[in-house]
FILO-572221 format. One record per residue: y, x, z of N, C-alpha, C in turn; residue in three letters. Coordinates in steps of 0.02 Angstrom, whole numbers, plus 50000, padded with zeros to 5 digits. Example, Ala and Ser with C-alpha at 12.3 -4.5 7.8 and 13.67 -1.06 7.14 Angstrom:
<sites>
497165066050390497755061550390498355066050390Ala;498885064250354499475068450357500025064550394Ser;
</sites>
This chain:
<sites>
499405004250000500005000050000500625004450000Unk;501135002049965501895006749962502175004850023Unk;502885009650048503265008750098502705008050165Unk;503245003250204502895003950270502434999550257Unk;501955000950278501244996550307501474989250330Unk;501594988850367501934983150401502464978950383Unk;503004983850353503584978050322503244977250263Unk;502944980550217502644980950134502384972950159Unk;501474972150209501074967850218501314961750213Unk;502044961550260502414955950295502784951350198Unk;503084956150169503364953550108503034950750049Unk;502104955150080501754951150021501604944850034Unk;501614943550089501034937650125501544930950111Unk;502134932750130503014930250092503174929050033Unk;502804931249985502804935049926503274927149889Unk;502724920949881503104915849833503484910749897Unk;503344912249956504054906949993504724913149968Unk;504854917449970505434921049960505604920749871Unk;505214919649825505394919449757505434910449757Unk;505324906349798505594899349812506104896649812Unk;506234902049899506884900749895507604903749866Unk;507474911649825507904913249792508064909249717Unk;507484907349712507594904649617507794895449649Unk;507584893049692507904886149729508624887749721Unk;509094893049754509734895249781509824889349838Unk;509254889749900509604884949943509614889050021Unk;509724896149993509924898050076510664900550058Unk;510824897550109511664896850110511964901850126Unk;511674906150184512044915150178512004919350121Unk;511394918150095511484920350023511914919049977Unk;511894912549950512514910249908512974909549917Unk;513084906849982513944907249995514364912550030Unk;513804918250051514134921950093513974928950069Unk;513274931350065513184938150057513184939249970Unk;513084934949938512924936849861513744936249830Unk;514304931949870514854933749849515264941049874Unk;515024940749915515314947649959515184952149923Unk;514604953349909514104960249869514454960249815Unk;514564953649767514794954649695515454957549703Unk;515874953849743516424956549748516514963549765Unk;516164966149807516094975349820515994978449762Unk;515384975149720515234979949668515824979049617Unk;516184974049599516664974049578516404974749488Unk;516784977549421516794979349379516004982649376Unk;515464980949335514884983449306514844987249240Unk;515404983149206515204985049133515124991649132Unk;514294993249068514255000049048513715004849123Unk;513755000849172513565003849211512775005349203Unk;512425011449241511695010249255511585010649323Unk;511345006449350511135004649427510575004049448Unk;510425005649500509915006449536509825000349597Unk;509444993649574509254990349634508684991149662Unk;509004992549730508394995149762508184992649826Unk;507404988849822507444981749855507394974849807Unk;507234975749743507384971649710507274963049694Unk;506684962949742506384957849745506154953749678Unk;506264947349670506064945449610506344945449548Unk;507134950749575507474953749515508024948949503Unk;508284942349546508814940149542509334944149533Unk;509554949649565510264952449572510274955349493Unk;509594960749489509554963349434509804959249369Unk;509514953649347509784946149299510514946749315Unk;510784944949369511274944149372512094950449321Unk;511624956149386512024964649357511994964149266Unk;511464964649236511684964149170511784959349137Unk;511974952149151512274947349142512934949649142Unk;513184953449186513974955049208514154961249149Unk;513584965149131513974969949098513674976349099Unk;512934977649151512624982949155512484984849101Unk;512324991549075512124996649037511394994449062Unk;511194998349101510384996849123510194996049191Unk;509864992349229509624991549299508984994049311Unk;508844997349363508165000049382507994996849437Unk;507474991949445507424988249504506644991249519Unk;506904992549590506164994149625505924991849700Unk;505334989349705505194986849748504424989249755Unk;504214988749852503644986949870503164982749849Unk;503234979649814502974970249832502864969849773Unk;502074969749737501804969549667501914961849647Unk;501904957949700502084950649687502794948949649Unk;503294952649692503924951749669503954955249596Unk;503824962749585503824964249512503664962749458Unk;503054957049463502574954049426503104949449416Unk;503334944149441503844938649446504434941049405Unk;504754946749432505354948149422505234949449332Unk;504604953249305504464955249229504124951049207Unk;504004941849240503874937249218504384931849196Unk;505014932749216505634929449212505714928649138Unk;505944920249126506044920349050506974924149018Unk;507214927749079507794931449054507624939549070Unk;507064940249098506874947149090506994951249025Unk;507414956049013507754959848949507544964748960Unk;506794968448953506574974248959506854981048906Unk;507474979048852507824982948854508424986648905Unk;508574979548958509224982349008508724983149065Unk;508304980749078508044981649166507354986349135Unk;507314988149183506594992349211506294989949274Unk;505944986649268505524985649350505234989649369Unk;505064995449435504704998749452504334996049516Unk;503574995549510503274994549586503145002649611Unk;503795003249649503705010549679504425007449740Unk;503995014449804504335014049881505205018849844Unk;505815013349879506285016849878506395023349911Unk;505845025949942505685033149969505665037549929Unk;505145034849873505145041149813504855036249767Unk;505665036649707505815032649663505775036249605Unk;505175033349528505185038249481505805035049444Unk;506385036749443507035037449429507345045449414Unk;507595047549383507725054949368508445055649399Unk;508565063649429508995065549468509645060449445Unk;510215060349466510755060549458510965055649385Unk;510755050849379510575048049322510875040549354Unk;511145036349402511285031849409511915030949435Unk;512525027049419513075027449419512985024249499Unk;512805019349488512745014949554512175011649599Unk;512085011649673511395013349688511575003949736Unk;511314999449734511444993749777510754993649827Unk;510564992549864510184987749938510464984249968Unk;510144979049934510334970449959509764968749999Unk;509994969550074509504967350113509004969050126Unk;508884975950113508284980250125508124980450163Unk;507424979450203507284980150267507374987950276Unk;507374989350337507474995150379506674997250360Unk;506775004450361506145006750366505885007950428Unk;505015008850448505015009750517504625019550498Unk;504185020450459504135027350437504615033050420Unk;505195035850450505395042850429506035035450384Unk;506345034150392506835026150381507375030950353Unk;507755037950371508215040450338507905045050254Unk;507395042450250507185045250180507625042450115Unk;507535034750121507965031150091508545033550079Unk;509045035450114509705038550099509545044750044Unk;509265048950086509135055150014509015054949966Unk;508415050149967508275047549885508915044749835Unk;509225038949885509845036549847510085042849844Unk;510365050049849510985052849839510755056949787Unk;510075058349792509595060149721509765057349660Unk;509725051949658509815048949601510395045649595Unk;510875047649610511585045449601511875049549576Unk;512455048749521512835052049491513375055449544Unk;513615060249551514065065249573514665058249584Unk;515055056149544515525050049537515365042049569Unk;514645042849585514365035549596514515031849665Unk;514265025849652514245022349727513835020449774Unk;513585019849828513115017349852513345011749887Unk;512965005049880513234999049928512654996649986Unk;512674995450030512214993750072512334987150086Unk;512054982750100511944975850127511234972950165Unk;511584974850248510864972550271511194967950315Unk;510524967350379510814964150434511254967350485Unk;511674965350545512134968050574511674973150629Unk;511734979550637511314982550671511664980750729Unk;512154979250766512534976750823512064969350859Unk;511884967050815511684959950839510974957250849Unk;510504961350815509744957250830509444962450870Unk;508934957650915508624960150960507884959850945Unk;507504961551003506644959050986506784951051007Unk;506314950450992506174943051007506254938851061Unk;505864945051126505674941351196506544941451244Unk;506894947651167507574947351203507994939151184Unk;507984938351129508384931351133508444926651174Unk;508954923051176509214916851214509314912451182Unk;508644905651140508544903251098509134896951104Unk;509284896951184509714889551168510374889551152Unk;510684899651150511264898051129511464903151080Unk;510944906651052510644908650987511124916851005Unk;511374917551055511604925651069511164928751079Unk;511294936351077510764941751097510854945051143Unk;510334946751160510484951451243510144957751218Unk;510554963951230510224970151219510554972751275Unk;510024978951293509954982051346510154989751328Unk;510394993551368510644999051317509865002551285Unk;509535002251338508845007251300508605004751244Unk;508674995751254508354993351178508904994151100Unk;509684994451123510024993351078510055000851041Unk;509905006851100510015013051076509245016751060Unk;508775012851069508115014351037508185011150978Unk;507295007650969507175004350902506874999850910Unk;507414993650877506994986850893506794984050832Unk;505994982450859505694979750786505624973650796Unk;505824966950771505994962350750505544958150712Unk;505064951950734504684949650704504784941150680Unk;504914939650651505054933950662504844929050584Unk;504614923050591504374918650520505464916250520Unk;505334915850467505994912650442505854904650407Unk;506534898050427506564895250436507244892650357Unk;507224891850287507634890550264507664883550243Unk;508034881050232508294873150242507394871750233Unk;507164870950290506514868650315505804870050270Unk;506204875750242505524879550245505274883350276Unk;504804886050309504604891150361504044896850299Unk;504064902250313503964908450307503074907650315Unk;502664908650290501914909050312501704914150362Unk;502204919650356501924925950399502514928450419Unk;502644930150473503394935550496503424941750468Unk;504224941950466504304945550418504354953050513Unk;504544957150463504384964050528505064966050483Unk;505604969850564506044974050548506264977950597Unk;506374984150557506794988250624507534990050617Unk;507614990550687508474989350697508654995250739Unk;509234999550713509275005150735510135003250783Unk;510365008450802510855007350842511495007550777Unk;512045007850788512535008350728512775014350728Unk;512635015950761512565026050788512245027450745Unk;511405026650730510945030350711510915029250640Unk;511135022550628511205021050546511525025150528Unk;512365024750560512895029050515512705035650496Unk;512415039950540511985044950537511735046450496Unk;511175043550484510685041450424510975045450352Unk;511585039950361511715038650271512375044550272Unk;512795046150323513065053350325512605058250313Unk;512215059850338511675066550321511445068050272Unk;511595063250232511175061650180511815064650147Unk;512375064250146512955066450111513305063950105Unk;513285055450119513895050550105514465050150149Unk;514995049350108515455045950168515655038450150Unk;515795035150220515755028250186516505026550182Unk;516855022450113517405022150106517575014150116Unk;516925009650132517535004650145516715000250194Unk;516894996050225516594991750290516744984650285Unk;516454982250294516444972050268515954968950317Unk;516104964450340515584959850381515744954550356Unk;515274950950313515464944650267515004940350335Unk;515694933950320515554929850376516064922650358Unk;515914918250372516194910250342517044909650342Unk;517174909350290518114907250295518374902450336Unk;518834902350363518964895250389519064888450354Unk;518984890250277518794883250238518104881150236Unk;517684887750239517124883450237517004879550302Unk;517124885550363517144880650429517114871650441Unk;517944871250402518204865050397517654859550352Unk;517564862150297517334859550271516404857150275Unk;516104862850313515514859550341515464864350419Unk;515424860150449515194862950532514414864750551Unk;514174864450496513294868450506513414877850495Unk;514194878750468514214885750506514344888850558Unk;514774883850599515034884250683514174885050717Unk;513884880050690513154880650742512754887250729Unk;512624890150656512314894750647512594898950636Unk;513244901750630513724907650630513764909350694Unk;513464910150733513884911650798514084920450815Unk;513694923350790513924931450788513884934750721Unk;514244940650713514124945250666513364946450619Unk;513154942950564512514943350523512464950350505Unk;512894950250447512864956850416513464961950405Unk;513104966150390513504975250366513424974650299Unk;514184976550261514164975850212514674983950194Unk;514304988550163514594997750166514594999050111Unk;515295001350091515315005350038515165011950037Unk;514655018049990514775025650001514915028449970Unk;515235033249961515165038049887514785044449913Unk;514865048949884514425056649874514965060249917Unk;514805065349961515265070349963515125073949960Unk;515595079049902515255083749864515175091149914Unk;515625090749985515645098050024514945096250060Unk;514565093450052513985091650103513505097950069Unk;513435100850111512615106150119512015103050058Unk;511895106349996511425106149979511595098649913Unk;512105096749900512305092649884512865094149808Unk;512845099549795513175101449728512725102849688Unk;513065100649630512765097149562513065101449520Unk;
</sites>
């Protein structure tokens, strides 16, 4: 099996509730919140070649050269999702490449991708700062890297939650260790067959991560409900209640050790 054992297992078993509910479009952080945020970061595509990484059933990918990509390289764990994603009746196997390969070690060639996206990548629990290197591998000297996960500030294990008022309680040892995160997911009443597995590092240890790696990050976003949508439906007051996600811009820095091109 690719990637981790455990998150890989968790995404297959997931495999068609998650290509459900992306090709449905009925989870609402997605559409209304994180997939505008992301577009808006990545901003201008045209001409570009990108690297999604995480790709799942290749929505974003459709999307990226819809906008203007040159070419997308989508790679994922999950033979289910790749199969799907190069089963799509807009699959353009001139602009996309599907790869079933671990974003650990991606057959992608050095320095060859303008722009590197993870939308929602689970955390790794194996050697988890590999990921960064690889992205700076295969990024152009000029390129970007965008990250979009969950808020490392905010989820706990499980037995930590306080289900009736949906806050988290972390403890410093658990917030500054590693919390792995199990949980079936619940989208407009669908439930998940198997929990999905994640690990959650401190916001310390992330930043870390993706500095060492060579990046510096040039811009920070926590996409989270406007006060129109507020107004306009109050099922985000109930389920917004803290910070979801990290939304990071990086580029390359070229004085980093081992990192000139």
């Amino acid at each position: 099996m690719l990637g981790d054992e455990r998150v890989s297992s968790a995404y297959a078993q997931n495999a068609e509730f998650w290509i459900g509910i992306i090709r449905d479009r009925i989870d609402p952080y997605q559409t209304q919140l994180t997939d505008p945020a992301l577009l808006e970061m990545i901003g201008d595509c045209t001409g570009l070649r990108i690297l999604d990484a995480g790709c799942g059933e290749g929505y974003l990918a459709r999307e990226l050269v819809r906008r203007g990509a040159a070419h997308v390289h989508g790679v994922d764990t999950c033979e289910q999702f790749i199969a799907a994603a190069r089963s799509h009746p807009d699959f353009r196997p001139d602009t996309t490449t599907f790869h079933h390969a671990d974003v650990a070690a991606m057959p992608v060639a050095d320095h060859t991708v303008d722009l590197v996206v993870a939308n929602r990548l689970p955390n790794g629990i194996t050697d988890p700062a590999r990921r960064f290197t690889e992205f700076a591998r295969v990024l152009a000297p000029s390129g970007r890297l965008i990250l979009l996960g969950m808020h490392p500030c905010f989820y706990a294990a499980r037995a930590e939650r306080t289900p009736t008022t949906h806050t988290t309680e972390l403890s410093m040892d658990t917030y500054f260790g590693v919390r792995s995160v199990e949980q079936n997911f619940n989208v407009a009443d669908r439930v998940s067959p198997a929990p999905s597995v994640q690990h959650f590092f401190s916001l310390e240890a992330y930043i870390r991560m993706i500095t060492a790696a060579g990046f510096a990050i040039t811009d920070l976003r926590e996409p989270h409900p406007t006060p129109e949508q507020r107004r306009e439906n109050p099922w985000w007051d109930a389920n917004f209640v803290r910070p979801l996600f990290l939304l990071l811009e990086c580029r390359p820095w070229p004085n980093q050790p081992g990192l000139s091109r």
